[in-house]
FILUMKE-369706 format. One line per 4 residues: their letters; for each residue x, z, y of N, C-alpha, C. Coordinates in steps of 0.1 Angstrom, whole numbers, plus 2048, in hexadecimal, padded with zeros to 3 digits. Layout:
a = X:Z:Y:X:Z:Y:X:Z:Y; ...
This chain:
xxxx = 1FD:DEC:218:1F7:DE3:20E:1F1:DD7:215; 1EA:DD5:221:1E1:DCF:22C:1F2:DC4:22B; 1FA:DC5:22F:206:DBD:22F:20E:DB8:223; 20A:DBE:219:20D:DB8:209:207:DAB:20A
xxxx = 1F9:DB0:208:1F1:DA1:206:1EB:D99:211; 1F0:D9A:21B:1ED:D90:22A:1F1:D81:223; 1EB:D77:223:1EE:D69:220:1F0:D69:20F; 1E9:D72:209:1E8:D70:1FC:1DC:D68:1FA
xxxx = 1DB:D65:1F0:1CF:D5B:1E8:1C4:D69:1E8; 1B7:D5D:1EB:1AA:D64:1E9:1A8:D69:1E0; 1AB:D5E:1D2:1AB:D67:1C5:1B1:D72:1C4; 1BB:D77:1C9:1C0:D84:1C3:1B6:D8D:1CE
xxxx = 1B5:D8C:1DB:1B3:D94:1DF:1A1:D9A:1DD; 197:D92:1D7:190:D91:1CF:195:D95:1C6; 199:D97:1BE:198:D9B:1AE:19F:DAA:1B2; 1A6:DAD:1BF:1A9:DBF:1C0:194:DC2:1C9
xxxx = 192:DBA:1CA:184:DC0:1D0:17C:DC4:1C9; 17F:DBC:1BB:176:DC0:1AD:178:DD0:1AD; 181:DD6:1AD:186:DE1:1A5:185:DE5:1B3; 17F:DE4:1BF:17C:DEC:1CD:185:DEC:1D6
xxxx = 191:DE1:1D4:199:DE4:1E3:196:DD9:1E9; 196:DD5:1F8:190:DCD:1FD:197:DCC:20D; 19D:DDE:213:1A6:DDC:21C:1A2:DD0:227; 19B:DC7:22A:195:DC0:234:19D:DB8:237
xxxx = 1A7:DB1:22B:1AE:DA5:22E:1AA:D9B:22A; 1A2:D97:224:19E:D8B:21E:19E:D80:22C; 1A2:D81:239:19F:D79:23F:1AB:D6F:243; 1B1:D67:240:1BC:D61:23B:1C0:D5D:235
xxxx = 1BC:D62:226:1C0:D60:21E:1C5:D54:218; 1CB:D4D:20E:1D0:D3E:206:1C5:D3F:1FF; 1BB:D32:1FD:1B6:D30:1EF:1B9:D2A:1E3; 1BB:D2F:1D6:1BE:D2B:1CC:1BD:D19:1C6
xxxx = 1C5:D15:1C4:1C2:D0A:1C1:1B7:D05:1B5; 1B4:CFE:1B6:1A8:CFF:1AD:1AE:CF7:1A0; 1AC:D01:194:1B2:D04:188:1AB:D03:17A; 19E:CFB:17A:191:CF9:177:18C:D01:171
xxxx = 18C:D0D:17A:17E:D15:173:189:D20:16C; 182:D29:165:18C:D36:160:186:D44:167; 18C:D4C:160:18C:D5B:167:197:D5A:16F; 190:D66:175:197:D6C:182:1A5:D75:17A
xxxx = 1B0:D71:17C:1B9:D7C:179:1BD:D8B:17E; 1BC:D92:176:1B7:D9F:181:1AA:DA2:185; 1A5:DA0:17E:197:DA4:17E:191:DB5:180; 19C:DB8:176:196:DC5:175:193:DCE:16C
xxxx = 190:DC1:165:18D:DC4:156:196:DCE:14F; 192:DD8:14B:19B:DE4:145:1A3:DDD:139; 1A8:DD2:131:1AC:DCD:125:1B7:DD8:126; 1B9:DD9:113:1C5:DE2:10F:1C2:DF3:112
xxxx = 1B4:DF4:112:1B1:E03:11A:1B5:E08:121; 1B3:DFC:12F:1BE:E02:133:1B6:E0C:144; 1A5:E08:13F:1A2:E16:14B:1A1:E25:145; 1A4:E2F:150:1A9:E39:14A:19A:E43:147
xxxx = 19E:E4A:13F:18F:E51:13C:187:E5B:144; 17E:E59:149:17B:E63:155:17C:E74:153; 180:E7B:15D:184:E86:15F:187:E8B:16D; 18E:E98:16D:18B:EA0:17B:199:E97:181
xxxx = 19A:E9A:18D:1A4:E91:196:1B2:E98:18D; 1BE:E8B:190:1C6:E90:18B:1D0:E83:194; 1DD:E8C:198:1E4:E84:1A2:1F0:E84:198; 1F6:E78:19A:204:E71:191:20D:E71:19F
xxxx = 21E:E71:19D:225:E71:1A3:231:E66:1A2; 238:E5D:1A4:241:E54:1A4:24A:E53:1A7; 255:E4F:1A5:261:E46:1AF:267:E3E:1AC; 26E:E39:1B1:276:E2C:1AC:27B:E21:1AE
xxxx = 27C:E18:1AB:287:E07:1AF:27C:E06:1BB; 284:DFF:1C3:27D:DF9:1D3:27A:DEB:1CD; 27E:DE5:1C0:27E:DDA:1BA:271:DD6:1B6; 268:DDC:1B0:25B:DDD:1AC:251:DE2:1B6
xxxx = 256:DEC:1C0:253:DEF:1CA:23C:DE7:1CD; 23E:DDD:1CF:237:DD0:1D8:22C:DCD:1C7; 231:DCF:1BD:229:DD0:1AE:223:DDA:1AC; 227:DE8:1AF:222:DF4:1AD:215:DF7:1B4
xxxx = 219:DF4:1C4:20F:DF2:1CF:200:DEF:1C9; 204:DE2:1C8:1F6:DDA:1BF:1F2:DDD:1B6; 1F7:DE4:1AD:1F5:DEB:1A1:1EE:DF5:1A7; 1F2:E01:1AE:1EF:E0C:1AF:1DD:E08:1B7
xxxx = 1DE:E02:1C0:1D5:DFC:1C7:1C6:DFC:1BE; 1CA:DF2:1B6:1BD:DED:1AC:1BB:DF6:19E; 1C5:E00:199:1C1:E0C:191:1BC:E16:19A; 1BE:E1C:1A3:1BC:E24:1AD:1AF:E22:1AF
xxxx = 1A8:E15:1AF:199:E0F:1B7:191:E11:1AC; 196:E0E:19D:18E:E0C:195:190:E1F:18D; 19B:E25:190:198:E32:18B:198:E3C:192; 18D:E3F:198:18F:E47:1A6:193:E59:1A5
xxxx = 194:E5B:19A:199:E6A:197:1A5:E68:194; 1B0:E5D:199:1BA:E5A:191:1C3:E56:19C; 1D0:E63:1A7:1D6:E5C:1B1:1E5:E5A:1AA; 1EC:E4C:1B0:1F8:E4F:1AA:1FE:E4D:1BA
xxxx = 207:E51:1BC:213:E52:1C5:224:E4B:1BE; 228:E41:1C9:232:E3A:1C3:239:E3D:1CF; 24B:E40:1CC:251:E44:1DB:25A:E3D:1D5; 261:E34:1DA:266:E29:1DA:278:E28:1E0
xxxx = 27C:E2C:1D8:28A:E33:1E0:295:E2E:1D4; 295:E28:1CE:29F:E1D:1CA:29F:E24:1B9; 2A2:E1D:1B4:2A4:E1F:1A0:2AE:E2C:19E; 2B6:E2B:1A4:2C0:E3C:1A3:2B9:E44:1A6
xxxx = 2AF:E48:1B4:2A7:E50:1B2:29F:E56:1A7; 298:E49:1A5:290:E47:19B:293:E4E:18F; 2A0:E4B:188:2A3:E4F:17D:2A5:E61:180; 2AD:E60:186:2AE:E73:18B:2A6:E7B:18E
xxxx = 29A:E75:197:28C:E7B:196:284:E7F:18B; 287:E75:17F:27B:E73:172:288:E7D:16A; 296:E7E:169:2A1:E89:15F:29B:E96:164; 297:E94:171:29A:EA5:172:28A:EAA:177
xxxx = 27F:E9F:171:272:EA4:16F:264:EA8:17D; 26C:EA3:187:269:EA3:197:25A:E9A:199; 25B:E8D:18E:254:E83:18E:247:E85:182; 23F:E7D:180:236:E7C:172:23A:E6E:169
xxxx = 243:E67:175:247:E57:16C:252:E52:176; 258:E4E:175:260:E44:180:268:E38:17A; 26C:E2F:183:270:E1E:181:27B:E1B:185; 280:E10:17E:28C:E12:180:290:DFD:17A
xxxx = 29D:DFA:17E:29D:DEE:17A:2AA:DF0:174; 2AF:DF9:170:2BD:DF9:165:2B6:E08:15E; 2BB:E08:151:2BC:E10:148:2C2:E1D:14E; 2C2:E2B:149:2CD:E35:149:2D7:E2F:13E
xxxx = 2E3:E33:147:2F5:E31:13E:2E6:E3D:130; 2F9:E39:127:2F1:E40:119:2FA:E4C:11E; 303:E50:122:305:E5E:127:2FA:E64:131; 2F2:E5D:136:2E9:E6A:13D:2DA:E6C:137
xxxx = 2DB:E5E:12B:2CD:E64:126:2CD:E74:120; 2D4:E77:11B:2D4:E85:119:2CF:E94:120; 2CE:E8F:131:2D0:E95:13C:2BE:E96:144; 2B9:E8B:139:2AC:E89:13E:2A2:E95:139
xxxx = 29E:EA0:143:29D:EAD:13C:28D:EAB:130; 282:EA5:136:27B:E9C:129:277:E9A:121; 284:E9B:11B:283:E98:10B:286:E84:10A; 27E:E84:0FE:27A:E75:0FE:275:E69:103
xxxx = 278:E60:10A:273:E57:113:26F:E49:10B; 267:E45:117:265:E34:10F:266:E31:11D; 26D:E22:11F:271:E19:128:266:E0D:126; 25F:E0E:130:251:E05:130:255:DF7:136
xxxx = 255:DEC:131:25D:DE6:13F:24E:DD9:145; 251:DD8:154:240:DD2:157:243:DCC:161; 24D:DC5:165:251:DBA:16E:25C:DB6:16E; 260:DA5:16F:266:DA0:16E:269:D9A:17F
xxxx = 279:D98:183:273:D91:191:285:D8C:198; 283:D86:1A2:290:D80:1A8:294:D8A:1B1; 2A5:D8D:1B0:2AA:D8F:1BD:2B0:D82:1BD; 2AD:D7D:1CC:2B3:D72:1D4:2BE:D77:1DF
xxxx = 2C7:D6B:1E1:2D1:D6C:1E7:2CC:D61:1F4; 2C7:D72:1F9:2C1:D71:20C:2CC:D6A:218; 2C7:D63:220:2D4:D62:228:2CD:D5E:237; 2D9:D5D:240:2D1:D5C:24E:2DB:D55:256
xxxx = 2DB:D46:253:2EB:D3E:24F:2E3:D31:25C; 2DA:D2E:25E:2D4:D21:263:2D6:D17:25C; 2D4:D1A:253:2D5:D11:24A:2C8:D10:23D; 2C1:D03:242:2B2:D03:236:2B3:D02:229
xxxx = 2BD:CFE:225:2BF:CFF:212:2D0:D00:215; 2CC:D0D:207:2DB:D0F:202:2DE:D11:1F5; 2E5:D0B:1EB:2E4:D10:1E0:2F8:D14:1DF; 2F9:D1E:1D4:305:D23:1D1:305:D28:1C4
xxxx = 316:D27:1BF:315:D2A:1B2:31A:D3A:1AF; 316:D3F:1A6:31A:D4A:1A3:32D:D50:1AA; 337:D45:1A7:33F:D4D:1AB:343:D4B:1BB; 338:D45:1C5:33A:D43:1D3:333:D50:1D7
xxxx = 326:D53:1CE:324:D62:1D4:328:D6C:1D5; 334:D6D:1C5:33E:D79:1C9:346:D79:1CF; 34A:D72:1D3:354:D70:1DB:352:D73:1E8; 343:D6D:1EF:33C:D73:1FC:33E:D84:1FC
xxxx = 339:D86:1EF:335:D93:1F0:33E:D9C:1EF; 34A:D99:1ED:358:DA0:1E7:35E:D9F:1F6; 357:D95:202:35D:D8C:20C:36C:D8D:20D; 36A:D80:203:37A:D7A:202:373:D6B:20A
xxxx = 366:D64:20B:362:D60:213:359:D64:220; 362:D5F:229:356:D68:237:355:D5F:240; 354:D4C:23D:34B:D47:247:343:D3E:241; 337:D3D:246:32C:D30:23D:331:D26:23A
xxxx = 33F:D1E:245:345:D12:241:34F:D13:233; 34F:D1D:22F:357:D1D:223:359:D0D:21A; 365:D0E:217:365:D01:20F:362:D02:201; 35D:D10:200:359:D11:1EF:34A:D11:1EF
xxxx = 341:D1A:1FA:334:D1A:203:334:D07:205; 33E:CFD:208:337:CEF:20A:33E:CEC:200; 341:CEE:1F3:341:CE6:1E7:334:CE8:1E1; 328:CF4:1E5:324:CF6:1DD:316:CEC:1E0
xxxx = 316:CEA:1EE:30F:CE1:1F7:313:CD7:200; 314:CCF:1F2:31C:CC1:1F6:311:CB2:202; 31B:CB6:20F:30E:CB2:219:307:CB9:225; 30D:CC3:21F:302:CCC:229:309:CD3:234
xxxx = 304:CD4:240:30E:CD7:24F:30B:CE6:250; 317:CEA:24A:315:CFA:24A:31E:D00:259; 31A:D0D:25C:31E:D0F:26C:32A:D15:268; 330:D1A:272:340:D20:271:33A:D30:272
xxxx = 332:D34:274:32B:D41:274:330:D4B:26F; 337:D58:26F:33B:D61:268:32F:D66:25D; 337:D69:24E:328:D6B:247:32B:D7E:248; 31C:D85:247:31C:D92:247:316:D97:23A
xxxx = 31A:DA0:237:318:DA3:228:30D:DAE:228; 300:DAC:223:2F8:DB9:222:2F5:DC1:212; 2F6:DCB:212:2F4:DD3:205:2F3:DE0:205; 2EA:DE0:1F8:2E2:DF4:1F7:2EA:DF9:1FA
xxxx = 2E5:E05:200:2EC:E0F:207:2E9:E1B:1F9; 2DF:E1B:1F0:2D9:E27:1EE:2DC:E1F:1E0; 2DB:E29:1D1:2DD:E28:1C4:2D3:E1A:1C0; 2D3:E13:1B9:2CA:E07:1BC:2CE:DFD:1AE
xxxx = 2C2:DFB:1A5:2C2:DF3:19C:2C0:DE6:19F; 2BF:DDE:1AB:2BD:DD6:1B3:2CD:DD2:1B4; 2D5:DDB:1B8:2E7:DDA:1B8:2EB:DDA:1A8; 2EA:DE2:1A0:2E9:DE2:194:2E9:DD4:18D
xxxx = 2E1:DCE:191:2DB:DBE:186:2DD:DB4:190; 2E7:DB4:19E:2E9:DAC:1A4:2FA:DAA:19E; 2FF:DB9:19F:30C:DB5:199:30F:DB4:18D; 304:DB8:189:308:DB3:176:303:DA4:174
xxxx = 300:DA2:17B:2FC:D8E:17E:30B:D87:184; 312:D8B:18A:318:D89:193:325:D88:186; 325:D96:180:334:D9A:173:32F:D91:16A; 322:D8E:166:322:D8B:15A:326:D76:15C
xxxx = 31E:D73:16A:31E:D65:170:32D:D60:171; 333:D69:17D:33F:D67:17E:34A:D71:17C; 351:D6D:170:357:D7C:16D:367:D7A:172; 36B:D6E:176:377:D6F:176:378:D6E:186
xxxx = 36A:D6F:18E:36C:D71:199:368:D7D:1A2; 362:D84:19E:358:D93:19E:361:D9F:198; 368:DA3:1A5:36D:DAF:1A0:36A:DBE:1A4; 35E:DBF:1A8:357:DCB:1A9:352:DD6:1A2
xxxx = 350:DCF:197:346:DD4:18C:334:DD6:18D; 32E:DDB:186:327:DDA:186:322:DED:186; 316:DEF:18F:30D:DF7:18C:305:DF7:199; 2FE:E08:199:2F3:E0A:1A4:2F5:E0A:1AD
xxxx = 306:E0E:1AF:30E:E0E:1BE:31A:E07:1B8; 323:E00:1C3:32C:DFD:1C0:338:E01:1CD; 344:DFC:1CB:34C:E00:1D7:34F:DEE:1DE; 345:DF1:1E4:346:DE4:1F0:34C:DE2:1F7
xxxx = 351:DDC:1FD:35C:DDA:20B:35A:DE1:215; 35E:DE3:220:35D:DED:22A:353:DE8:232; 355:DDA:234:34E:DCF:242:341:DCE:23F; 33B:DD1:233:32C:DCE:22F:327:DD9:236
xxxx = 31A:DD2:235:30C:DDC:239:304:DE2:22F; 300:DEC:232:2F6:DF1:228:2E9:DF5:22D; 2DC:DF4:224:2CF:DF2:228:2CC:DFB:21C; 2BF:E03:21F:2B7:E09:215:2AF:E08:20B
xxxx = 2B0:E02:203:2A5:DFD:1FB:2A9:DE9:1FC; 2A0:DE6:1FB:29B:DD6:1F9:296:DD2:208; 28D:DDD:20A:28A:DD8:218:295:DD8:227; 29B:DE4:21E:2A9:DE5:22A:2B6:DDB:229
xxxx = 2B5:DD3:221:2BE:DCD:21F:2BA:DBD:225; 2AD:DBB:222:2A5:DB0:22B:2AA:DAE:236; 2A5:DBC:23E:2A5:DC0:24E:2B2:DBA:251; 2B8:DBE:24D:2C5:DBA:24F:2CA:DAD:251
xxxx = 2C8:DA6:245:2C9:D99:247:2C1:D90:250; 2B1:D96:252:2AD:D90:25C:2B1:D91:269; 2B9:D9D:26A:2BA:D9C:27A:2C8:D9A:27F; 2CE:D97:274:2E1:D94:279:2E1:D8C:275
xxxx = 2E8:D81:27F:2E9:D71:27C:2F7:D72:26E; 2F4:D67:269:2FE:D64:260:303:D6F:253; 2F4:D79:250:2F6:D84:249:2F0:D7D:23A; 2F6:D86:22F:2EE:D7E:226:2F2:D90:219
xxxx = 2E5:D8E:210:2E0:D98:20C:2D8:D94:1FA; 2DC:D9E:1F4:2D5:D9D:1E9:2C3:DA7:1EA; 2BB:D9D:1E8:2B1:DA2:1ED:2A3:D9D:1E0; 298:DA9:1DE:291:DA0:1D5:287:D97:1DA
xxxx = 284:D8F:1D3:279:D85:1D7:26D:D89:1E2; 268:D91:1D9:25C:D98:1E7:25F:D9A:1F3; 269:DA4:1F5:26C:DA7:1FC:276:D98:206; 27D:D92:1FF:282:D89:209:276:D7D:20F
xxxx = 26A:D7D:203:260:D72:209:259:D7C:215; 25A:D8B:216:251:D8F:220:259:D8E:22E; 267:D91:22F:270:D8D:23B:26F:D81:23A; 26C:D77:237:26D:D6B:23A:279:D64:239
xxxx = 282:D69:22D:292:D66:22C:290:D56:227; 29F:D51:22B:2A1:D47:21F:2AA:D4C:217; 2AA:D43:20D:2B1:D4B:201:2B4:D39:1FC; 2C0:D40:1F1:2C9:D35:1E9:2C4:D35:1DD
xxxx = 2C8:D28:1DC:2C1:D23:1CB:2D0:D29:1C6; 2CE:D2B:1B9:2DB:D30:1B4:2DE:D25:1A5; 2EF:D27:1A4:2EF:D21:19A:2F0:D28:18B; 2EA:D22:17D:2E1:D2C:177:2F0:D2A:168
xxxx = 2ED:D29:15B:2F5:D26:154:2F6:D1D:14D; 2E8:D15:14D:2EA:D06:150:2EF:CFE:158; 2F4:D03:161:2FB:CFB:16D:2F2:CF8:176; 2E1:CFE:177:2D8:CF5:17D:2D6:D00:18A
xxxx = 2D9:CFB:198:2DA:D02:1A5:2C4:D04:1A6; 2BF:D0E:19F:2B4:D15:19F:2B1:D1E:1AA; 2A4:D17:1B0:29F:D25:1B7:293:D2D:1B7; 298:D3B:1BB:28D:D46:1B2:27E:D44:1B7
xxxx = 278:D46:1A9:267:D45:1AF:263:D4B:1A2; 255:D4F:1A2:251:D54:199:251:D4F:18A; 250:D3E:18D:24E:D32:183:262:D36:17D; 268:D39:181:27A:D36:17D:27D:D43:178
xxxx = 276:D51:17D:279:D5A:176:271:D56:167; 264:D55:169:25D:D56:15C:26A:D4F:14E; 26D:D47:157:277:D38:14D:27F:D45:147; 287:D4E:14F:291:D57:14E:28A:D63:142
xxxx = 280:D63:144:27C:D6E:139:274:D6C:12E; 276:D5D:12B:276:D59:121:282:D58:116; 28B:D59:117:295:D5C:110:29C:D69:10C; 297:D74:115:29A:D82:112:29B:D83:104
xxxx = 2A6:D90:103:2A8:D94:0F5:2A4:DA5:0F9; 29D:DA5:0EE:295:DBA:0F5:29A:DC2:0E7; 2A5:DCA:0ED:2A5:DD8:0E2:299:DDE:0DE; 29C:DE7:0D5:28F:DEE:0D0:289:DF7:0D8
xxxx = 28E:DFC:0E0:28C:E05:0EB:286:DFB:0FB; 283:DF2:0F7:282:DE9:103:28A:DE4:110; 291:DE7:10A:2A0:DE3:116:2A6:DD9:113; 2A5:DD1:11E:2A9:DC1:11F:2B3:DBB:127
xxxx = 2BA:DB1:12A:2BC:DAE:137:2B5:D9D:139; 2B5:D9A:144:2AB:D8E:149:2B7:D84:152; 2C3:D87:156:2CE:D86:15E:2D3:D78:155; 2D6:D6E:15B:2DF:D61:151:2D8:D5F:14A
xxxx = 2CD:D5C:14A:2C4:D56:13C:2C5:D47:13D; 2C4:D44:12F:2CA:D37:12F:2BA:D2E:132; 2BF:D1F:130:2B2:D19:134:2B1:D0E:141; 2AC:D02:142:2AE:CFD:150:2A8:D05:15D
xxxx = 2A0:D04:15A:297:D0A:165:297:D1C:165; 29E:D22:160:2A1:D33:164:2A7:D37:16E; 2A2:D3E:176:2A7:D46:180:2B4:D4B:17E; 2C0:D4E:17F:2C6:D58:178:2CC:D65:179
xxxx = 2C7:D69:18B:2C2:D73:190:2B6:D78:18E; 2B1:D78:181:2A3:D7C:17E:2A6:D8D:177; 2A0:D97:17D:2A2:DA7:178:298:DA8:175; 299:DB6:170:28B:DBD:165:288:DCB:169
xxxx = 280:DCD:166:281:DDA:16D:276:DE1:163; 277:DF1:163:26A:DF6:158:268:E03:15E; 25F:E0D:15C:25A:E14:15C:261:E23:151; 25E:E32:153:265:E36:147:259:E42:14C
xxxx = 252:E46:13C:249:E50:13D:252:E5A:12D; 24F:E62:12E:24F:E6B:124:247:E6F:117; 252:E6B:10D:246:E6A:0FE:23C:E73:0FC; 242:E83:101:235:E8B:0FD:237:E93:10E
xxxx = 225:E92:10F:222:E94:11E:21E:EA3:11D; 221:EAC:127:226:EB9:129:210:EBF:12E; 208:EB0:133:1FF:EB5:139:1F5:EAA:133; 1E9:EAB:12F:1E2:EA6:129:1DC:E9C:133
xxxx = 1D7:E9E:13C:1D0:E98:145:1DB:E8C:14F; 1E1:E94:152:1EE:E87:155:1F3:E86:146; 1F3:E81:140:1F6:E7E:136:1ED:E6F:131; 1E2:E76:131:1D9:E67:130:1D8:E5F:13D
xxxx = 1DA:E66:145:1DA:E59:152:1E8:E54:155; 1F3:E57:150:1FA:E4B:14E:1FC:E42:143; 1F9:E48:136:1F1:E3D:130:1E7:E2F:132; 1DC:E38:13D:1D4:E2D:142:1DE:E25:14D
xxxx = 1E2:E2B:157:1ED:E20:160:1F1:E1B:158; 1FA:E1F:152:207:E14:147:201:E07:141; 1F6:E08:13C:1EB:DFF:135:1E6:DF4:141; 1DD:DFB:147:1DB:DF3:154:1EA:DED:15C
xxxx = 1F3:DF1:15F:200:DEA:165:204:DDE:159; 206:DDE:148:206:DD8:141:1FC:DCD:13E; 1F2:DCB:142:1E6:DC2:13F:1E1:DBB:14C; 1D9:DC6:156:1D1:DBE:15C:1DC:DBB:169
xxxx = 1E1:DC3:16B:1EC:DC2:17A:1F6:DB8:171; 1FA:DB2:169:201:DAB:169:1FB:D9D:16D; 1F3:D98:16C:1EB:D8E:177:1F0:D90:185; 1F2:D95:18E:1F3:D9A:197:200:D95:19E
xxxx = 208:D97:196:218:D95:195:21D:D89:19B; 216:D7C:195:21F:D71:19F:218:D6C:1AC; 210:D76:1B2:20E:D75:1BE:212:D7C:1C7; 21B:D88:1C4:225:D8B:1CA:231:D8A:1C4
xxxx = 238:D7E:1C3:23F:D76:1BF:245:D80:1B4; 241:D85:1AB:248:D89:19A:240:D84:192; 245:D85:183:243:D7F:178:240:D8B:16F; 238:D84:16A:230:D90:162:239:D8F:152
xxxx = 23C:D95:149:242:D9A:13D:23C:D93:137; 246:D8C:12D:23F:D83:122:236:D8C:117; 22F:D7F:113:21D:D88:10A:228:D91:0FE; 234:D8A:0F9:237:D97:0EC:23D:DA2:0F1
xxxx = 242:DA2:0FE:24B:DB3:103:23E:DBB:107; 230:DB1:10C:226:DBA:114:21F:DBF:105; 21D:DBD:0FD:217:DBD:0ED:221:DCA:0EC; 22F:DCC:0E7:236:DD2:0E7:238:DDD:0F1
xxxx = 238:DDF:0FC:238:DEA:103:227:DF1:105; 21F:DE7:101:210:DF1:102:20F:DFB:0F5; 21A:DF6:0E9:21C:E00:0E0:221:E0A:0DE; 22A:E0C:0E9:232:E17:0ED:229:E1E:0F5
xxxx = 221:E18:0FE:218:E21:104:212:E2B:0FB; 209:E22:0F3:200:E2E:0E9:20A:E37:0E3; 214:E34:0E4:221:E3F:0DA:21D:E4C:0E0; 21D:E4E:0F2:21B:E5B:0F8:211:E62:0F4
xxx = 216:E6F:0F2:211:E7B:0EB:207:E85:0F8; 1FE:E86:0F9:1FA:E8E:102:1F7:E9E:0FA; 1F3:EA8:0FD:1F2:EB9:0F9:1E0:EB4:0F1
């Protein structure tokens, strides 16, 4: 955590001290720009009931997308401080996990950034679920090219990644960057090794962007070329890129701002070559269309300024809770992750859920049934 927020803004790390975490980083920190006056976001403030009701200790269990991973942290951090009979545990081992953990009942909740196929909801032993969704955010197209700005359009990256292109100097890589002295460099291809909603919403970006160039398909895993690399999670995929010259990687935001990647502005469906930041996803999830069940996609949203590598990711608890006490304390998390931790969010570079999906999933919350 001490490494999450190193060179974050005082404000945040102040407003986790409200609610008792304090970790002895404050010394470095960025100060907020002065914004004339206001509350502190993240305060603490329980809004949406969302502290949980005091009781005997009671430990929650997790798993899930490496995508939200860096959200959860902070989350868990400042409900944890402010409800001290209340531990949650989040193990972080990719959205396939995730989902297979929470079917076969291992878990008390787990995360995920693609839906179950409608063949395996069935399989979720359960019962009833609600899909919570509580972050919005970029995967970026990481690279390690020597090269300070890159932008590229959707069908140059499948093509990298299909490697039907394999040197920076590509003449479809310099149509895309007209001007720019790209090296003769061999490109290396990095990607999840493990089930991953992060691969999931990069290739369904990719089919839906460029379809007449993308012949992979789309899901958690895909069948990749032989010559690629694979990395574990979000952070393994980084590593990767950071440390092999001319490697390039689908990676999310947090995680590529914590390796210190560059990354490519992409081109979006306006034609406009955008790069990901918290301000371009928000653009992106503004246009969302949400089933009734809260499942969306955030991928090609239209708009100038949208990211269009922007994913979603949600949470999935169970309508009627088997244990009273964990029962209401994920209630209280879910509330608290919905309200006050969403503040939180675009300082580690995600976008918090627009005010009608967060209105709408705090309703689903109260839906859960405890004994």
């Amino acid at each position: 955590m001490q490494n999450l927020l190193m060179n974050k803004p005082c404000w945040l790390i102040a407003s986790l001290a409200v609610v008792g975490f304090t970790g002895g980083i404050s010394a470095g920190c960025k100060k907020k720009p002065d914004d004339g006056g206001g509350s502190t976001p993240g305060s603490g403030t329980a809004t949406g009931g969302a502290t949980a009701p005091s009781g005997g200790p009671v430990t929650l269990n997790a798993s899930g997308a490496t995508f939200q991973q860096a959200a959860q942290e902070v989350t868990i951090e400042a409900f944890t401080k402010a409800n001290k009979h209340i531990k949650v545990n989040y193990g972080a081992g990719g959205s396939g996990k995730g989902r297979q953990d929470f079917a076969d009942q291992v878990v008390d909740f787990a995360c995920s950034d693609a839906p179950y196929k409608e063949a395996d909801v069935g399989k979720v032993k359960g019962g009833e679920f609600f899909y919570i969704p509580n972050v919005l955010g970029a995967i970026t197209v990481s690279y390690n090219a020597g090269v300070d700005k890159l932008q590229l359009s959707p069908e140059t990256i499948a093509k990298i990644f299909q490697r039907e292109i394999k040197t920076w100097n590509d003449p479809a890589i310099a149509a895309d960057n007209p001007g720019a002295k790209l090296p003769a460099t061999g490109i290396v291809v990095a990607r999840r090794s493990d089930g991953s909603g992060t691969t999931e919403n990069f290739t369904k970006f990719l089919e839906g962007a460029a379809p007449t160039a993308w012949k992979l398909k789309s899901g958690s895993t895909v069948e990749w070329p032989v010559d690629t690399q694979a990395g574990n999670g979000n952070g393994g995929v980084a590593q990767i890129v950071k440390s092999t010259p001319g490697a390039i990687g689908y990676v999310d935001l947090s995680d590529a701002k914590a390796s210190q990647l560059k990354y490519a502005a992409v081109k979006n469906p306006a034609g406009k070559y955008v790069e990901p930041t918290a301000a371009s996803v928000t653009a992106a999830g503004d246009g969302i269309e949400v089933k009734d069940n809260l499942v969306f996609t955030a991928l090609n949203a239209k708009g100038d300024a949208a990211y269009p590598i922007t994913a979603q990711s949600w949470c999935m608890t169970y309508a009627k809770q088997a244990d009273k006490a964990k029962g209401e304390a994920i209630k209280a998390y879910f509330k608290f992750m919905l309200t006050d931790a969403q503040a939180l969010l675009p300082e580690i570079d995600f976008a918090p859920i627009p005010k009608s999906l967060q209105e709408r999933a705090l309703a689903q919350v109260d839906k859960i049934q405890t004994p």
